[in-house]
C-alpha positions in Angstrom: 61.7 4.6 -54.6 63.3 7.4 -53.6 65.9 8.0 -55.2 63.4 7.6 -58.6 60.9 10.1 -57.0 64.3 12.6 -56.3 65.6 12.4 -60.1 62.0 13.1 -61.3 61.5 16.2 -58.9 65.0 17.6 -60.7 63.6 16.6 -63.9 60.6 18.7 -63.4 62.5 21.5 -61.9 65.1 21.5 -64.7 62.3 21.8 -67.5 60.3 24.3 -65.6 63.4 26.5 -65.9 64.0 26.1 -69.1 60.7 27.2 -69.7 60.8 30.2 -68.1 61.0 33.6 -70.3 64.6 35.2 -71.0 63.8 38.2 -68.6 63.5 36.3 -65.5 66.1 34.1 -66.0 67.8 37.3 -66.7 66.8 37.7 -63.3 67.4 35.0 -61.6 70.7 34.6 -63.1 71.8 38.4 -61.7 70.2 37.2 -58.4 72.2 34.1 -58.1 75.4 36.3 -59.3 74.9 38.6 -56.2 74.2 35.8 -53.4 77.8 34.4 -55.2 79.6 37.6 -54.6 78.5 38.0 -51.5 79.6 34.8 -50.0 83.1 35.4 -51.8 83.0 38.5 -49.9 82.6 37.2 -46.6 85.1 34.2 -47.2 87.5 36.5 -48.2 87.0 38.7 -45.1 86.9 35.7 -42.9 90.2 34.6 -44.5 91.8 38.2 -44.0 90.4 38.2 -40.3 92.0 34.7 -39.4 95.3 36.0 -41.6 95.8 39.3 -39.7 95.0 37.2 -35.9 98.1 34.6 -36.8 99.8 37.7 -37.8 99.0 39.5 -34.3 99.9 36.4 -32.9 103.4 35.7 -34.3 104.1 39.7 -33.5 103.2 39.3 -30.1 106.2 38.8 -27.4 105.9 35.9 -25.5 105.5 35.6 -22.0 108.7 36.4 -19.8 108.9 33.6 -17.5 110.5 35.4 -14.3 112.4 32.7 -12.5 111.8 32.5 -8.4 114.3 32.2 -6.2 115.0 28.8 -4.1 113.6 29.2 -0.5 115.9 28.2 2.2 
C-alpha cells in the first residue's frame, strides 16, 4: 500500500512539473543550479581544510622523547 501510494505521489509530482510554464522552470532550474554549486563549494572547502590539517600534521616534528636517568 505504500509503496503504491509513494509511486503515485511521484507520479503527480512529476506531471505537475511538467506542467509548469518555461519561466519557472527557468527558475527553478537556476535555483537548483545554485544550491548545487554551493554544496560543491563547501565540499571542496571541507576537502582543502582536511587536506592542509594532514599536511600540518605530517610537517609537524614529533615529540622528543627525553630519556630519564636510572635512580640509584
Amino acid at each position: 500500500m505504500t509503496a503504491s501510494l509513494h509511486n503515485s505521489l511521484i507520479l503527480v509530482a512529476s506531471q505537475l512539473v511538467r506542467s509548469l510554464p518555461a519561466p519557472v522552470l527557468r527558475a527553478l532550474d537556476a535555483w537548483s543550479h545554485r544550491v548545487a554549486r554551493r554544496r560543491a563549494l563547501k565540499r571542496q572547502q571541507k576537502w582543502q581544510r582536511q587536506k592542509a590539517a594532514k599536511a600540518a600534521a605530517a610537517a609537524a616534528p614529533a615529540a622528543a622523547y627525553h630519556l630519564k636517568p636510572w635512580r640509584d
